[in-house]
C-alpha positions in Angstrom: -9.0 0.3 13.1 -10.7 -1.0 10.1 -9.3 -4.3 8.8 -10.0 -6.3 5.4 -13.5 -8.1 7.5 -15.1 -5.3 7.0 -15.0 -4.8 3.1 -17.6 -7.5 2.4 -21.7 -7.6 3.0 -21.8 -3.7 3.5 -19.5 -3.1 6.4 -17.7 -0.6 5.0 -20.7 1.3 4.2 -22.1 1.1 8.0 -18.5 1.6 9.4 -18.0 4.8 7.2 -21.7 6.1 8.4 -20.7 5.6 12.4 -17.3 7.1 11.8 -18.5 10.3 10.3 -21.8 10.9 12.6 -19.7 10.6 15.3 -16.1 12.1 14.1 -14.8 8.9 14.8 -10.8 8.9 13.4 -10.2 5.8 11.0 -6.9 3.8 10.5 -6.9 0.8 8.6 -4.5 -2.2 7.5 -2.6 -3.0 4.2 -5.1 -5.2 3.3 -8.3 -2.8 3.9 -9.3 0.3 2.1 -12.7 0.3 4.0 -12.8 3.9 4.5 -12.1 6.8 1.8 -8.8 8.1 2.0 -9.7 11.6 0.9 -12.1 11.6 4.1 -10.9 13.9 7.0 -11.2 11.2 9.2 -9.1 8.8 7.4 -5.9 8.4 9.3 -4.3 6.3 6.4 -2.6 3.1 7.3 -1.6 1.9 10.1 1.9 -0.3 11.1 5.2 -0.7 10.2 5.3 1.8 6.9 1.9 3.4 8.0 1.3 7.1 8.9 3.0 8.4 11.6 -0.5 10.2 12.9 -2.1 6.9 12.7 0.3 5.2 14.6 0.4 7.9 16.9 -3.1 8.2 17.2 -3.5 4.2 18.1 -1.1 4.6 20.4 -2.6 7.7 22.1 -6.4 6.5 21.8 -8.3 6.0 25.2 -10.5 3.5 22.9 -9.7 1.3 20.0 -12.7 -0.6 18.1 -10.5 -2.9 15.7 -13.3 -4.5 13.0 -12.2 -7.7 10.6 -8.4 -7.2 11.8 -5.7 -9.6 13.1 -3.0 -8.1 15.3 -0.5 -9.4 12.7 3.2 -8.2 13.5 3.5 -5.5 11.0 0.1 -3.8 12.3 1.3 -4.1 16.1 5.4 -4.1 16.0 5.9 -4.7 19.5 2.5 -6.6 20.5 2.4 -5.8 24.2 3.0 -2.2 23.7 0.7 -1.9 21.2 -2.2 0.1 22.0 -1.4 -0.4 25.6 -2.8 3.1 26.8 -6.4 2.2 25.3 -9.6 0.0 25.5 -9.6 -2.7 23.0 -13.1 -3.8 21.4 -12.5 -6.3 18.8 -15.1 -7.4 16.7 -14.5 -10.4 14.2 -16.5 -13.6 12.9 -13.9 -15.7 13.6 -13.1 -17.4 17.0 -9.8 -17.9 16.3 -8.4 -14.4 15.6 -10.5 -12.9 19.0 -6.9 -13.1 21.6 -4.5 -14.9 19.2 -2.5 -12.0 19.0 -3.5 -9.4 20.7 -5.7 -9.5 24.2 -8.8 -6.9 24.0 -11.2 -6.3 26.6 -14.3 -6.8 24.7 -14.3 -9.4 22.1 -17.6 -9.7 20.0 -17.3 -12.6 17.8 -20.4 -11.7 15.3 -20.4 -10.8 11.9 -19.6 -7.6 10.9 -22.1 -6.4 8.9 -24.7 -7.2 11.9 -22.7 -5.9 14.8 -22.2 -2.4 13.1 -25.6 -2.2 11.9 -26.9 -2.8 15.9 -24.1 -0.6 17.7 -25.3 2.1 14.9 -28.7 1.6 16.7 -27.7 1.5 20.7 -24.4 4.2 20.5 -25.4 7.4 21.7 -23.9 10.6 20.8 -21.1 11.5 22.2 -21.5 14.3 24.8 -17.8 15.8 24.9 -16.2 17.7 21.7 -13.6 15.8 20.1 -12.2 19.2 19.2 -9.4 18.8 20.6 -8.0 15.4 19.2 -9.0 16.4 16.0 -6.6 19.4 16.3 -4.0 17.3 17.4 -4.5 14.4 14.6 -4.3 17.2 12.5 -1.1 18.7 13.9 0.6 15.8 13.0 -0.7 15.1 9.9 0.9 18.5 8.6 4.2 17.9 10.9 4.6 14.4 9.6 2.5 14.0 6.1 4.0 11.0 3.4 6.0 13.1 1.5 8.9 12.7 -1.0 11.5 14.6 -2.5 9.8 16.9 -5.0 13.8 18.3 -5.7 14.8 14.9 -7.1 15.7 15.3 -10.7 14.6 12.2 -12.2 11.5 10.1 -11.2 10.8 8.8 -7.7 8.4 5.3 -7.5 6.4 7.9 -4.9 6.2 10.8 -7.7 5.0 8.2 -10.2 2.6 6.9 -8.2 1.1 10.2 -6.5 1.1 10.9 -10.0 -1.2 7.6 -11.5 -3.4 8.9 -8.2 -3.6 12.0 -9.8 -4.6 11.0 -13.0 -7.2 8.7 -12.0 -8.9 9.9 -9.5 -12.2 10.5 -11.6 -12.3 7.1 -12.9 -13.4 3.4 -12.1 -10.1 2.1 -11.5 -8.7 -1.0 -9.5 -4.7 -1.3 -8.3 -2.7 -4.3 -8.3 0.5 -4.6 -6.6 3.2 -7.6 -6.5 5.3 -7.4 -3.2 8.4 -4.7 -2.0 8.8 -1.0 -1.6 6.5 -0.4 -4.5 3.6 -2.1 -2.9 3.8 0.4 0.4 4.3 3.4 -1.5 1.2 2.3 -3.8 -0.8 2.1 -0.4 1.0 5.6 1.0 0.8 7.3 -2.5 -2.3 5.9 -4.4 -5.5 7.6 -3.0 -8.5 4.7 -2.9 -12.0 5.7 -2.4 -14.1 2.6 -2.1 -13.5 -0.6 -0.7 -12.5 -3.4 -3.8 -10.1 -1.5 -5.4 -6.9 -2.4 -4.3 -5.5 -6.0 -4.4 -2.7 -6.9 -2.7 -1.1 -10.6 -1.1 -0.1 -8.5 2.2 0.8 -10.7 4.8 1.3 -13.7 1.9 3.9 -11.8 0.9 3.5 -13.0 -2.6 6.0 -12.2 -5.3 4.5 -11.8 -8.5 0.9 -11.2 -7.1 0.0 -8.3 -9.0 0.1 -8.9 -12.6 -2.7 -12.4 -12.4 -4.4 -10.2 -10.0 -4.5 -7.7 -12.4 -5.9 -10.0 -15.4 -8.8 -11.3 -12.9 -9.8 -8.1 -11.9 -10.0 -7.1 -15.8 -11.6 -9.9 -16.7 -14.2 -9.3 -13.9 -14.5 -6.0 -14.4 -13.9 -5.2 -18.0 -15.3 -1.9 -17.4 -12.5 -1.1 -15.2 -9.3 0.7 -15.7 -7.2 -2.1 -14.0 -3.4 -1.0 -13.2 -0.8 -3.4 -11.6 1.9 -1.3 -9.7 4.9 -3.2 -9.7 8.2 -3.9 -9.4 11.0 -5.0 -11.8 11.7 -8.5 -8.8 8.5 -8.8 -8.2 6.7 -9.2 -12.1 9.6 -11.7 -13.4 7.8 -14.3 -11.1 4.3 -14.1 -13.8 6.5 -12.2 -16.2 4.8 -15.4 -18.9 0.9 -14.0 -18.4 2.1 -11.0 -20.9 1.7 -13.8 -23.4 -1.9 -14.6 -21.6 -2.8 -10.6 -21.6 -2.9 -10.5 -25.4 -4.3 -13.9 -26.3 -6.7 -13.7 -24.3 -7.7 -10.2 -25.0 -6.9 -8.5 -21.4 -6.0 -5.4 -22.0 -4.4 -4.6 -18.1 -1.8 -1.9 -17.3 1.0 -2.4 -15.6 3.5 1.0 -13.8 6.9 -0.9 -13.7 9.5 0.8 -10.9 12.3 -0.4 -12.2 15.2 0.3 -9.4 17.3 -2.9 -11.0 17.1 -4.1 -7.1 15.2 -5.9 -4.8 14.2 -2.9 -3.5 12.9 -3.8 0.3 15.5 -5.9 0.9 18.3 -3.7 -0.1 16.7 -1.1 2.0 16.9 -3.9 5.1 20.4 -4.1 4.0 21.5 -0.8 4.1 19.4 -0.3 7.4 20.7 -3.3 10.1 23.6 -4.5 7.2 25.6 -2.0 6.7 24.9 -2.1 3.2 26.5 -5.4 2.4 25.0 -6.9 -0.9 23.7 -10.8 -1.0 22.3 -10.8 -4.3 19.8 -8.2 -4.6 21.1 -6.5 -7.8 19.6 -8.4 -10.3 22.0 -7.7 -13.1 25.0 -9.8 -14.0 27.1 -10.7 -10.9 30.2 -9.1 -12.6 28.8 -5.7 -12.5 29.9 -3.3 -9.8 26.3 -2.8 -9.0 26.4 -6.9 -7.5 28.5 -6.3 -4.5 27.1 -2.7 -3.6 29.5 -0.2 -5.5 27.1 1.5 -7.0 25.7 4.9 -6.1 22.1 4.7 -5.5 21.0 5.8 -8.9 19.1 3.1 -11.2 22.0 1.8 -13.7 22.5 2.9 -17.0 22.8 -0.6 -17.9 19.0 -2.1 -17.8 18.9 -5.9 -17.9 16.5 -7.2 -18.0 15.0 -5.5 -21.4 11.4 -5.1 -20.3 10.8 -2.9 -22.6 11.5 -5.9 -25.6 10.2 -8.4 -23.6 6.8 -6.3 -23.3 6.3 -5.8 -26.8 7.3 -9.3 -27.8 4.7 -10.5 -26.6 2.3 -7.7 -28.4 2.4 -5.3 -25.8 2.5 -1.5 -26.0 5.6 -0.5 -23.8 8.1 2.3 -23.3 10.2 3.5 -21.0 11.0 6.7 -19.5 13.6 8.0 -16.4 13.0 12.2 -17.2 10.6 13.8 -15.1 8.6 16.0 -17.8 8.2 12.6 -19.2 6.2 10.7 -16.8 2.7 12.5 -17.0 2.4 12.1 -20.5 3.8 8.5 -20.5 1.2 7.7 -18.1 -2.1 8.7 -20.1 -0.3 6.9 -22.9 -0.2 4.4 -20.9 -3.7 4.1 -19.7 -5.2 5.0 -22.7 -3.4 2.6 -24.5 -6.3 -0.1 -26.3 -4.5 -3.3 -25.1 -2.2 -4.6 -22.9 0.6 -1.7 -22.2 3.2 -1.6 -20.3 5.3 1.8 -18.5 8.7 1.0 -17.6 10.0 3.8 -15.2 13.5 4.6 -14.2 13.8 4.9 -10.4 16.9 5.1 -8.0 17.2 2.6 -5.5 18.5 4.3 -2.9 14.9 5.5 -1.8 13.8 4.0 1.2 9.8 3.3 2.6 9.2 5.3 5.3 8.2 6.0 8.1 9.3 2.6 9.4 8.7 0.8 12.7 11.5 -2.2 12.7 10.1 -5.2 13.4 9.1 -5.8 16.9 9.8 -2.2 17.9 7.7 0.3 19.2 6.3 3.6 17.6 8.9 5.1 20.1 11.6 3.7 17.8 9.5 5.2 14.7 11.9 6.3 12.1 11.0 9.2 10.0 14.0 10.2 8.0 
């Protein structure tokens, strides 16, 4: 399990070389991206809204070497049952995380960079074929893939977002995301393939993250494509940086889902609430929409106006809710020479799964 301790001083470099010289499987946090996710090996995230093979695989494994991670709740679920069939090596520079959450049977408070480099020197090959687990992981990766519906006749936040993978795959790019349903199908959807390219609060939980980690990122990188995914709750919070974006000459991109919701928290709503409303449409409160009589498509009636807000401040923006629309919309997007801003139409009645409910199990995993 590779957690965010092992992106910096070339961990990620000597994790990914043991991993593949000895067909070691990888799972990582929200936080991480320490190991390509094109890589067979990668397992994806792991956790609450994780891969099902991942969290089948952690639950399964006879060993567990977890680098730079901290048990947190939404890795675990249920901590006791967590990884309860397997031998826990933790490795982590600090002292404080070895036991806080989770008891391991070796802990090696070291740093990472120095562990990995001498367990790349003392661990042997392994002498029995992994064959077989690989053939499993692989069963359920086909069984149980992230997946979407493809049917749908408007836009889903996953197409969009499989779709900006898709686009960018061949260029120096770096992903923002704010906090909600966007920000775990940006880390199920988006492929990353080096460690430092995806920014996210995670356990912060930080509302309006993405856009002033966007602007940083550009301004460190100017080289960069830099896109914040985001949602239409979660960017009101910085919504006044647009103004900072084109004084200052930062010419980010920001993918706006735009469900008119809070999107995770209607979700928890309709999951253990019955559906009952408390103020996540963020329309008027006279519209049917504010005490849940709507039917799970986007509204017609868009407030606020991103679009107008966007390009009063000098941004490009547009906005788009047809399918054959969105690929094209994108490269305008990214291509555009300053600030620009996509404003896509998605339903709200999409949910982020899989899903392990907090403190559950992987038993309790829900798929559908």
């Amino acid at each position: 399990v590779l957690g965010s301790g092992l992106r910096g001083r070339g961990g990620a470099r000597l994790g990914g070389r043991r991993l593949r010289s000895e067909g070691i499987l990888a799972g990582g946090d929200l936080r991480a991206v320490a190991f390509p996710g094109d890589e067979p090996l990668s397992l994806d995230m792991l956790g609450m809204h994780g891969s099902v093979y991942a969290n089948y695989a952690v639950d399964q494994a006879d060993l567990l070497i977890a680098v730079g991670v901290r048990f947190d709740d939404r890795v675990t679920g249920k901590v006791a049952e967590f990884a309860q069939h397997g031998f826990i090596v933790h490795i982590d520079i600090d002292p404080s995380e070895i036991n806080k959450n989770k008891v391991v049977h070796v802990p090696i408070v070291a740093d990472v960079k120095e562990a990995l480099t001498q367990l790349n020197r003392i661990v042997e090959q392994p002498t029995a074929s992994l064959a077989d687990w690989h053939a499993t992981i692989a069963a359920w990766k086909k069984e149980d893939p992230f997946s979407f519906d493809t049917t749908y006749q408007g836009i889903l936040a996953q197409e969009a977002i499989a779709a900006l993978s898709r686009i960018t795959a061949q260029r120096d790019t770096i992903v923002s995301v704010g906090v909600g349903q966007h920000q775990m199908w940006a880390a199920q959807f988006y492929t990353f393939r080096r460690p430092r390219t995806w920014l996210s609060s995670s356990g912060l939980g930080t509302m309006g993250f993405g856009l002033p980690a966007a602007m940083g990122a550009k301004v460190a990188h100017p080289e960069s494509l830099v896109v914040d995914i985001d949602g239409d709750g979660s960017i009101l919070m910085n919504v006044q940086e647009f103004a900072t974006c084109k004084t200052e000459n930062i010419p980010v991109k920001v993918l706006l889902l735009n469900n008119q919701h809070l999107g995770m928290v209607v979700q928890w709503e309709d999951r253990f609430f019955k559906g009952n409303r408390a103020h996540t449409y963020l329309g008027p409160v006279d519209h049917p929409e504010a005490c849940g009589q709507g039917d799970g498509i986007s509204p017609e009636y868009r407030y606020p106006d991103f679009v107008a807000i966007a390009k009063g401040f000098g941004w490009q923006a547009e906005t788009i809710a047809a399918k054959a629309d969105l690929e094209p919309a994108l490269r305008r997007m990214i291509d555009a020479p300053g600030p620009a801003l996509l404003d896509v139409q998605v339903p709200y009645q999409e949910h982020v799964l899989p899903m392990i409910p907090s403190g559950m199990t992987v038993r309790e995993l829900i798929k559908k």
